[in-house]
C-alpha positions in Angstrom: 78.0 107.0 96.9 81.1 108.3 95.1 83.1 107.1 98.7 82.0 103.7 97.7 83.2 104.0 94.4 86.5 105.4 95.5 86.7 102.6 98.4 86.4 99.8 95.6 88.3 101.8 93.6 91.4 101.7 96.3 91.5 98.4 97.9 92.1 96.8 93.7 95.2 99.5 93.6 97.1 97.0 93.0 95.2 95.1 90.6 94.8 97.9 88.6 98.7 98.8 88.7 98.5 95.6 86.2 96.4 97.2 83.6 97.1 101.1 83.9 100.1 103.5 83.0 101.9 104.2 86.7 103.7 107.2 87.0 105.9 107.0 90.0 103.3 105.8 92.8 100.2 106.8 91.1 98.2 105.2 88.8 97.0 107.3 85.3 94.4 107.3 82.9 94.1 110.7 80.0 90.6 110.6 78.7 91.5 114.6 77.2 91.1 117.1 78.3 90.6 114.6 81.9 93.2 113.2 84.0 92.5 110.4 86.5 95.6 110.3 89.3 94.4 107.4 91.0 97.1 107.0 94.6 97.0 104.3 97.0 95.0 107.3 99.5 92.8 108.9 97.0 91.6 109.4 93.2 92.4 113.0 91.5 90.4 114.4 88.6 92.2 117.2 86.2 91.0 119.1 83.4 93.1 121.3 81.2 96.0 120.1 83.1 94.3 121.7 86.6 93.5 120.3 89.6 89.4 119.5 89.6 89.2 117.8 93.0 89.1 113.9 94.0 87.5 111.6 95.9 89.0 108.7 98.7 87.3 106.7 101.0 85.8 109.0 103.3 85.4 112.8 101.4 84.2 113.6 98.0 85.3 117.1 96.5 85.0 117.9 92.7 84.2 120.8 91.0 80.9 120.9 88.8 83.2 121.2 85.3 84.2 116.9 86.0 81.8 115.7 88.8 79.4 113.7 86.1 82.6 112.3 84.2 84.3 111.8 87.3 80.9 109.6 88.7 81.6 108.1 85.3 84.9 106.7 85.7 84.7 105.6 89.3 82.0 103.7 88.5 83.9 102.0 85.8 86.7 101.0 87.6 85.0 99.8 90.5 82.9 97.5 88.6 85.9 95.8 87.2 86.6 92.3 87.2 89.8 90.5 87.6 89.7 87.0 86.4 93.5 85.2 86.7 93.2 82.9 83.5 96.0 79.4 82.8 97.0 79.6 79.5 97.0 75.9 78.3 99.9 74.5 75.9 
């Protein structure tokens, strides 16, 4: 279920390069002590500044200190909705 997640998650890289921090090619969101590296190939979790695991479209791998805050924030940014709104004068 998390691949699904991390699918959605992937294919609106873009999208979401209009709303979040980049940092270089990556995408980054700090929810301390997590870190959220989301990459065009895959989405990273840290804690304390280490490397927890991630998730892409096909493999799932997190360690059991961020896998329910992880499952957290994939489901929030796949269920996001971009709406293009005209600003009327």
């Amino acid at each position: 279920m998390l691949t699904e997640y991390a699918s959605k998650i992937l294919s609106s890289f873009d999208e979401l390069g209009r709303v979040l921090r980049k940092e270089g090619k990556a995408l980054i969101i700090e929810d301390d002590p997590l870190k959220v590296v989301i990459t065009k190939e895959r989405i990273e979790f840290y804690a304390f500044g280490e490397f927890q695991g991630f998730v892409s479209n096909t493999k799932e791998e997190l360690s059991d200190l961020v896998s329910e805050e992880a499952k957290l924030w994939l489901q929030a940014l796949a269920n996001l909705h971009f709406k293009r709104f005209s600003l009327r004068k």
